[in-house]
C-alpha positions in Angstrom: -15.0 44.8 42.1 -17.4 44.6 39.5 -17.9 47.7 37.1 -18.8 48.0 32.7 -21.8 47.3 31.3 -23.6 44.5 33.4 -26.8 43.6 31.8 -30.5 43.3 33.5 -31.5 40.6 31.6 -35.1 39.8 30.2 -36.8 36.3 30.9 -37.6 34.4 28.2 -41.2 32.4 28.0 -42.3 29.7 26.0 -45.9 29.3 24.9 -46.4 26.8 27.7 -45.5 29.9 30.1 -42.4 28.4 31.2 -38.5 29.8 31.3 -37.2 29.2 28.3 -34.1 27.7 29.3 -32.7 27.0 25.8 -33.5 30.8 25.3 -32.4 32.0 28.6 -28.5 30.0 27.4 -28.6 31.3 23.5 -29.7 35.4 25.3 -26.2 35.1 27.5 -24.3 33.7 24.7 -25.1 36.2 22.4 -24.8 38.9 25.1 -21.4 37.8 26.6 -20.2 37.3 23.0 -20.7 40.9 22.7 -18.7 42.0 25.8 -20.5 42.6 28.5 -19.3 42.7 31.7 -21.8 40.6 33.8 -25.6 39.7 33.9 -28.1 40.0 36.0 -30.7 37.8 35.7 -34.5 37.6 38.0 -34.4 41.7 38.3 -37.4 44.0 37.2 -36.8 43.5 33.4 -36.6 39.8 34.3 -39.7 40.0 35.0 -39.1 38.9 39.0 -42.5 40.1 40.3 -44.5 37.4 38.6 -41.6 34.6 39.1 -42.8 31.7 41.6 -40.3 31.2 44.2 -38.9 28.2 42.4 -38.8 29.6 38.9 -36.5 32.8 40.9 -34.1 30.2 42.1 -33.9 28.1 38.8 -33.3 31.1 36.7 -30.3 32.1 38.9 -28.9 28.6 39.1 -29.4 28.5 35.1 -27.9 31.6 34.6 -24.8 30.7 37.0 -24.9 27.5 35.5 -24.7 29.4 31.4 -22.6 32.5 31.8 -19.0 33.2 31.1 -18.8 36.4 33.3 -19.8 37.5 36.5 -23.8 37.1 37.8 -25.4 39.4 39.7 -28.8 37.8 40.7 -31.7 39.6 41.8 -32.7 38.5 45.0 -34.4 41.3 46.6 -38.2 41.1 48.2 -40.4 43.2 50.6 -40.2 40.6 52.8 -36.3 40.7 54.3 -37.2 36.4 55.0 -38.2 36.2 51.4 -34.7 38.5 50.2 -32.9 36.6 53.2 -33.7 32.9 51.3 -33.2 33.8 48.2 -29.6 36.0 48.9 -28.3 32.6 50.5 -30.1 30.2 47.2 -27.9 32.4 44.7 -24.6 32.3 47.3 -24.7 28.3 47.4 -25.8 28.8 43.9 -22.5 29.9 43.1 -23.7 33.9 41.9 -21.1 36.3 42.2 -23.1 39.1 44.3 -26.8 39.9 44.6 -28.9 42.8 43.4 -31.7 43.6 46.6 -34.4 46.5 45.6 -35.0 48.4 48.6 -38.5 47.3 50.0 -41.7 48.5 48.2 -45.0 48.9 48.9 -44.1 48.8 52.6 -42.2 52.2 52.9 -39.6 51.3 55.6 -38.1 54.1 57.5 -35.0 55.0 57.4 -34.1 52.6 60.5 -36.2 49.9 58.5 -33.9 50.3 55.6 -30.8 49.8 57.2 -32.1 46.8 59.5 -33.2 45.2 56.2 -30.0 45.3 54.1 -28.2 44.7 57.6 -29.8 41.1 58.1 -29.5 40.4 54.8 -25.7 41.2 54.3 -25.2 40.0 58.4 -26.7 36.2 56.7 -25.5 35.6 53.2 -22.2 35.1 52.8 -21.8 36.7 49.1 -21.2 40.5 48.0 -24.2 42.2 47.7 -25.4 45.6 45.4 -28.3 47.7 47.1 -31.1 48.8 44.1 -33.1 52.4 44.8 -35.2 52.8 42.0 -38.1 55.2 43.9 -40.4 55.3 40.8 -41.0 51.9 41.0 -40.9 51.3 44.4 -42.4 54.6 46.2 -39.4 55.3 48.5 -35.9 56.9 48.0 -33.2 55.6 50.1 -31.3 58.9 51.5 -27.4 59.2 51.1 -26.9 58.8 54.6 -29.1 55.3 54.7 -26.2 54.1 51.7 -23.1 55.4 53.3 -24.3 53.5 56.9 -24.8 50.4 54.8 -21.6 50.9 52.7 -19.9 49.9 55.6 -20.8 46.1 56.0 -18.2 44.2 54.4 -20.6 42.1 52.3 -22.4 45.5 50.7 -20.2 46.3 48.2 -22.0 49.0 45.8 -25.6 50.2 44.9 -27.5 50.5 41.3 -28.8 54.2 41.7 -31.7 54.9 39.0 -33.3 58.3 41.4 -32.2 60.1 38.5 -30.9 62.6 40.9 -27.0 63.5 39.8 -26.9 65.4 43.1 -27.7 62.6 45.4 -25.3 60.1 43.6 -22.8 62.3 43.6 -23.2 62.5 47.6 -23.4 59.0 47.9 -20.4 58.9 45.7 -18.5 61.5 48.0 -19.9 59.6 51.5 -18.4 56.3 50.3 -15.4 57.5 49.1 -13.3 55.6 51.5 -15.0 52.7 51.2 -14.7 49.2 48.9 -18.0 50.4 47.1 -18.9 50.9 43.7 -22.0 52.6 42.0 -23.6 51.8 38.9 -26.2 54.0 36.5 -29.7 51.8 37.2 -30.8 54.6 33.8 -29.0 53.8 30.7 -29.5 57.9 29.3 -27.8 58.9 32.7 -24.7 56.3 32.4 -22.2 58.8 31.3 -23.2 61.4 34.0 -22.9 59.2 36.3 -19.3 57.7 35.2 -18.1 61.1 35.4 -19.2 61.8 38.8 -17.2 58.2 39.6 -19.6 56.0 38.6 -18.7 52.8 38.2 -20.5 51.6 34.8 -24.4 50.8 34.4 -26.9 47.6 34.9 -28.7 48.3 31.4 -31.4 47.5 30.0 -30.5 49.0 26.7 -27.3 46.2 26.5 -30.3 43.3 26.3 -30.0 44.6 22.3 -27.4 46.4 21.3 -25.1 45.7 23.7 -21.9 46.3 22.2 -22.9 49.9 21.5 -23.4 49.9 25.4 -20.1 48.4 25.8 -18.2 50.8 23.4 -19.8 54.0 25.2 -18.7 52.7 28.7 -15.3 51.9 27.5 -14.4 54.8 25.5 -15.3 56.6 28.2 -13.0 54.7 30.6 -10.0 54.9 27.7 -10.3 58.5 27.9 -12.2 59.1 24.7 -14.7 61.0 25.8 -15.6 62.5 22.3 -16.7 58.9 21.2 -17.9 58.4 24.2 -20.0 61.2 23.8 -21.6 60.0 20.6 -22.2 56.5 21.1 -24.6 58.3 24.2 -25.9 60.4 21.2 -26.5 58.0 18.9 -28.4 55.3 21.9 -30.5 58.0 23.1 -33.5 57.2 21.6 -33.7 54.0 21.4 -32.7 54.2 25.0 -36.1 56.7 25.0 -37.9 54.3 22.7 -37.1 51.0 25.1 -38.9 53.3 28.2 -41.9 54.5 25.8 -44.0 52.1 28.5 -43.3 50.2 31.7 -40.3 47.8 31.4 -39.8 45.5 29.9 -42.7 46.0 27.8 -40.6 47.4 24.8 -37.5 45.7 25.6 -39.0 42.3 25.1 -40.8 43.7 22.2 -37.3 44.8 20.6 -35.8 41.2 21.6 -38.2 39.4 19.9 -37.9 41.7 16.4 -34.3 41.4 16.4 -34.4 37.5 16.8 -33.4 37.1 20.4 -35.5 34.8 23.0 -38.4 36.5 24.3 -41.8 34.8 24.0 -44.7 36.6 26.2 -45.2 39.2 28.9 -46.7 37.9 31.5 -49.8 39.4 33.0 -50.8 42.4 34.6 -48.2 43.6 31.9 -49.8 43.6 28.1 -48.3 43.6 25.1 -47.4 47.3 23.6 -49.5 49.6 21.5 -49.1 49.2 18.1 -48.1 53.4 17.9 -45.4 52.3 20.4 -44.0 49.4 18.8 -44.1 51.6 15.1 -41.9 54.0 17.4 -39.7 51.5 18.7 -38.9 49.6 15.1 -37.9 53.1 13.6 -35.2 53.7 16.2 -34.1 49.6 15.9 -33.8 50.4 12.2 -32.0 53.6 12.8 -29.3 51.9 15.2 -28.9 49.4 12.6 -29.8 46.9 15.3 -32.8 45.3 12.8 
């Protein structure tokens, strides 16, 4: 089972607007140097929305192709033939598991939810992590939805950013007795999470400092909750300061300062306010991450 910090990696441009592929490698290596657990590239802070089909299923074979530990590619869609393609690309891809959004823009039901992940899971042969993240996609999939799900031996966990400790620690409880992990999809809430049974955190925080990320979740795990505790302290704003706009506005932002691959956002998102980015270079100096 997978668990730590995995990390929801950010896509790399070049000025020709295509993946960087040399940046893309020299990103995991300095990531997986660091200690992360797995990555997970083609997600929301990999910009997956404005991906073409082909550049989706280069990036995962790249990335499977580059990294040292696990891969967790994104592979989700509105359309369950579009999730359904690309969940089997990254299994003969050779990706560990898959990370599927729930649906957006649609708003399934909950019977639409389950049939969904349910064809998905009943025609890729490779573990797969459920994503509900309702404030980006306009619909919260219910406890109940999750545990039903949790059953299929090919879904084997769910990245839970509803910010709600009360409905992961149900989902936590209805899984229980099941070969299913969940993971903190909001780096401040990782440690509330971890102590309701979480089982680490898909971060977008670990993209730059991410053996601070790495030394919270472990501490915690060794039992040192104290240091634990302020490593959480001592991220927290720059945890704040990575979310002062939409992701991965400032995250790209912060990997191009600190000398990582980054290049461009690519449109409808725009590059962040000069206020914001004055923000976000005081708490990267005050990490000691620039």
């Amino acid at each position: 089972m997978l668990d730590g910090v995995l990390v929801a990696l950010i896509t790399p441009f070049t000025q020709d607007d295509v993946i960087d592929k040399d940046g893309v490698r020299s990103n995991i290596d300095f990531l997986t140097k660091k200690g992360v657990s797995g990555i997970v590239p083609s997600g929301t802070t990999g910009e997956s929305a404005t991906l073409t089909f082909q550049e989706h299923k280069d990036l995962i074979e790249l990335t499977v192709d580059c990294s040292p530990v696990p891969v967790v590619a994104g592979t989700g869609s509105n359309s369950t033939a579009e999730a359904l393609e690309l969940t089997q690309y990254a299994a003969d891809a050779g990706a560990d598991a898959a990370l599927l959004i729930t649906p957006y823009y649609n708003k399934p039901n909950d019977e639409g939810l389950f049939r969904h992940f349910t064809r998905i899971a009943d025609n890729a042969d490779i573990p797969q992590i459920l994503y509900n993240v309702p404030s980006r996609t306009c619909i919260n999939m219910k406890p109940e939805v999750t545990a039903r799900l949790a059953q299929h031996p090919n879904i084997i966990g769910i990245k839970e950013a509803s910010d709600d400790l009360g409905q992961i620690s149900e989902i936590i409880n209805l899984t229980r007795d099941e070969d299913f992990v969940l993971f903190s999809g909001d780096d401040a809430m990782t440690l509330p999470i971890m102590e309701l049974g979480g089982a680490g955190v898909i971060s977008v925080t670990a993209n730059i400092v991410p053996e601070k990320m790495v030394g919270m979740v472990a501490a915690f795990n060794e039992g040192n909750f104290a240091e634990a505790k302020r490593l959480a302290k001592e991220l927290l704003p720059l945890i704040d300061a990575l979310f002062l706009e939409t992701n991965p506005i400032p995250v790209k932002k912060a990997a191009e300062l600190i000398g990582l691959a980054a290049g461009h956002l690519r449109l409808p998102l725009a590059p962040i306010s000069s206020e914001n980015e004055a923000k976000l270079i005081a708490e990267l100096q005050a990490i000691g991450a620039l």
